[in-house]
N, C-alpha and C positions, 0 to 999 in steps of 0.2 A: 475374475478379471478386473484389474485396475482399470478407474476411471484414463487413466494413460494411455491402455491401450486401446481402450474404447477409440480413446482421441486418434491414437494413428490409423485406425483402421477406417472410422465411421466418424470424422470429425461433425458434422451435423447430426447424429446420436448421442454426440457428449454433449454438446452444447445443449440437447435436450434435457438431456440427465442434469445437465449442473440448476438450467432455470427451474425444474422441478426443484431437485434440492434447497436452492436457496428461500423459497417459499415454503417451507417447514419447517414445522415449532420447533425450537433449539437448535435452528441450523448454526449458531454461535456456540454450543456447549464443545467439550470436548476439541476444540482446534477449529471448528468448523467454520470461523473468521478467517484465519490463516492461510485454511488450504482453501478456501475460496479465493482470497489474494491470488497466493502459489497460484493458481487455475488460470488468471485473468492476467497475470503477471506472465506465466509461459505461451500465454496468446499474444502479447504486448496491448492487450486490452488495457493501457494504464490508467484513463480518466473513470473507468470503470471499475475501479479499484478504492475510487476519493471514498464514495458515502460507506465502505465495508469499514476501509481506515478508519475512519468518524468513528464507527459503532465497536470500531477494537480499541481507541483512544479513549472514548465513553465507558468502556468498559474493565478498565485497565489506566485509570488516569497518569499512574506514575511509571508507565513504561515509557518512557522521553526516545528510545529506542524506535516506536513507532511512530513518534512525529519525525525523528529522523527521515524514515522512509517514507511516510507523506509530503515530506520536503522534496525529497526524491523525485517523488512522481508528481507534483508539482511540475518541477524543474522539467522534464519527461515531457509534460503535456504546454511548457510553453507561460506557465503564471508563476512567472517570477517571484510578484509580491508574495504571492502566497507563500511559495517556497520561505523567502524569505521572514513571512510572520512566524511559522511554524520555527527554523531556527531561532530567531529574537525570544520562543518561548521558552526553547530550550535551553539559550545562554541564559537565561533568566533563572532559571529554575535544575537542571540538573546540566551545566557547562561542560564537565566530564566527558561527556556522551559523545561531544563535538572534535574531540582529540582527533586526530588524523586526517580529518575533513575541514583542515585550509583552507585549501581548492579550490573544494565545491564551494564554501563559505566565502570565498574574494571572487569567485565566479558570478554568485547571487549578488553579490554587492557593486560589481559590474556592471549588471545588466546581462549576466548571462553572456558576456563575450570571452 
């Protein structure tokens, strides 16, 4: 049985099953960052998502990809700056990444309105 359906069936059994998992050696190896995201991100858990990002960022420094979505959930949880440092690093450093995200990008620069 997927941890999925754990969740629809017995939502406070997942939720046990994930705090366990995340407290075990290599809970990063294998994706194990990601689909903790994924987990936290389909709960709209998103400030609970910052310190995984950190340690997939950490871990992975030149995927500009995931400051993207840190920027993201920044934006999500309401700190702008942040948002906003996180792109400043990306135009800095891999711009590309930034293509299609205008928007979001004159949005942060805004003030989020």
């Amino acid at each position: 049985m997927l941890l999925s359906d754990v969740y629809k069936e017995d939502p406070a059994r997942a939720e046990e099953l994930y705090q366990a998992g995340i407290k075990q050696y290599g809970y990063n190896d294998f994706g194990g960052l990601t689909k903790i995201i994924s987990y936290l991100l389909a709960d709209k858990k998103y400030s609970d998502t910052i310190p995984f990002y950190f340690n997939l960022i950490k871990s992975e420094p030149n995927r500009y990809d995931y400051r993207l979505d840190l920027a993201k959930i920044y934006y999500l949880t309401g700190n702008l700056s942040a948002a906003l440092e996180q792109v400043n690093i990306i135009k800095d450093k891999a711009p590309n990444i930034l293509e299609g995200y205008e928007e979001f990008i004159n949005s942060l620069s805004a003030g989020g309105n």
